[in-house]
C-alpha positions, 0 to 999 in steps of 0.5 A: 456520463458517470460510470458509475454514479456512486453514492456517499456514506457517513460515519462517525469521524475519527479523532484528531491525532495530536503532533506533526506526523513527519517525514524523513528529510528528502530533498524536493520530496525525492527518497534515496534508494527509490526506484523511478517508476510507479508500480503499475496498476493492479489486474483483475481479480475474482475476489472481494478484497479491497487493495488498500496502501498504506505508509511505511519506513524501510531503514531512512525512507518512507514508501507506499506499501499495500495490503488486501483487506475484507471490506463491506460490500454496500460501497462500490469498490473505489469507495470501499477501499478508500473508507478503509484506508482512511478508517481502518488499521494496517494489519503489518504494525509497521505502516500507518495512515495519516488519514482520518475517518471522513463523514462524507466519502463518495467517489465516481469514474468517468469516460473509464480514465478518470476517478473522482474522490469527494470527501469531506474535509473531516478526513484532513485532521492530521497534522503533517510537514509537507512531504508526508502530505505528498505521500498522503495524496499519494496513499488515495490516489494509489488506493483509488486506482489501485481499486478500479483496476482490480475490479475492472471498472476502468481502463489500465492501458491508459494512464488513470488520472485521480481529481479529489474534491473536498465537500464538492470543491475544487480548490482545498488545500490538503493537510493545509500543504497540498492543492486539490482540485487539478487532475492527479496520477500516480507519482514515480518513486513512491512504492515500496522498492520490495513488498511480500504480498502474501502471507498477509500479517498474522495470517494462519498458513496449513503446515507443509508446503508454504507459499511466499509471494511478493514483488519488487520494482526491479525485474531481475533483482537479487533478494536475500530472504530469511525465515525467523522461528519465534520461540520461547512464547514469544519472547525470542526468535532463532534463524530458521531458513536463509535463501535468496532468489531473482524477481521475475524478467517476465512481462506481466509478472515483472518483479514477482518473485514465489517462494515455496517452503515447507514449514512445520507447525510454529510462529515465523517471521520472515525477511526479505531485501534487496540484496547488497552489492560491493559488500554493501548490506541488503536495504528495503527490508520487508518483514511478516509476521505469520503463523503456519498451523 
């Protein structure tokens, strides 16, 4: 039995991008840097937005980074999340998508573990090398687990398993790279090793007290976090605030880490890394954009 049985949406289909969208080289699809375990899946939450992923660079390599976004409520939420991320923009212009705006798109969970995507194959109309088709898979699968955890339509504390079809078929070859059709979960290695969670890009804050929330793959981890004032409309930016702080040991909240700044009314971006060892620089820079009002 299908809980739920989800119905498909059409839409207009996007246009085919021209060129091959590549990856940086990687040894067996393997990224320097990157941390071995997936990020886990999301929990529970009260509220209406969607968890989409989207692709980033961070120095030479390329991460899964997510963002929450405001979506329409006809879907079912699984479906919501995937018609957005293979439809909408990144609000940070620093991610992309590969994915194409598909004509068909419906999705179903069954027996709480396993979700299944159909789509059409519209939303295959990129060209990419066969690493960034990897992480293209990656990106829905990510998305679609991501998004049936957090409205609690299926069971976190069992590995959740993803099958993709492709107009009801089992055996298309993503992006002309990737085998659908077997049973998938989430790769290791393949998040973004620091993400800041909120503000979200260009977000509006109240002046004063300002909270910072993002997370990191390593519990424990030091991070140098620098807030830049934008100045001159635009056209330059100062140092503002420098600090660091210690992602979180705490089961449940592994790798979180909150900031709390009191910021005058202005237009800020902020940085945050892992922090360097050895006299080695700081990587896996995270950056945001956000205005304090």
């Amino acid at each position: 039995m299908l809980v739920p049985v989800l119905a498909g949406c059409t839409a207009e289909g996007g246009p085919s991008p021209t060129g091959t969208i590549a990856s940086v080289p990687a040894s067996g699809g393997s990224m320097p840097d990157a941390p071995s375990t997936s990020a886990p899946l999301e929990t529970t939450q009260s509220s209406n937005k969607a968890p989409v992923y989207w692709i980033g660079r961070s120095g030479g390599n390329i991460f899964l980074y997510r963002e929450f976004r405001d979506v329409p409520e006809q879907d079912n939420p699984v479906t919501r999340a995937l018609r957005a991320m293979m439809s909408e923009k990144p609000l940070d212009p620093d991610f992309f998508t590969p994915w194409q705006n598909p004509a068909k798109l419906a999705t179903s969970i069954s027996g709480k573990d396993v979700i299944t995507v159909d789509v059409s194959a519209d939303a295959f109309n990129s060209n990419l090398d066969a690493d960034m088709a990897a992480r293209a898979i990656q990106q829905l699968i990510y998305t679609a687990t991501a998004a049936a955890a957090s409205s609690g339509l299926i069971d976190t504390s069992q590995q959740v398993r993803v099958r993709i079809l492709v107009d009801g078929h089992t055996d298309y070859v993503a992006f002309g790279k990737v085998q659908l059709g077997a049973l998938m979960t989430r790769a290791a290695g393949l998040v973004a090793p620091v993400w800041i969670i909120d503000p979200q890009e260009d977000t509006e804050v109240p002046a004063g007290s300002v909270k910072i929330t993002g997370r990191s793959t390593s519990p424990g981890a030091k991070l140098h976090w620098q807030i830049l004032q934008v100045v001159d409309n635009g056209a330059g930016k100062t140092p503002f605030l420098t600090g660091e702080t210690t992602s979180a040991t705490e089961q449940g909240q592994a790798g979180a880490f909150t900031l709390a700044l009191n910021l005058p009314a202005g237009d800020y971006e902020l940085h945050v890394a892992q922090a360097g060892s050895g006299g080695e620089p700081d990587r896996n820079e995270d950056t945001r954009s956000f205005k304090v009002r």
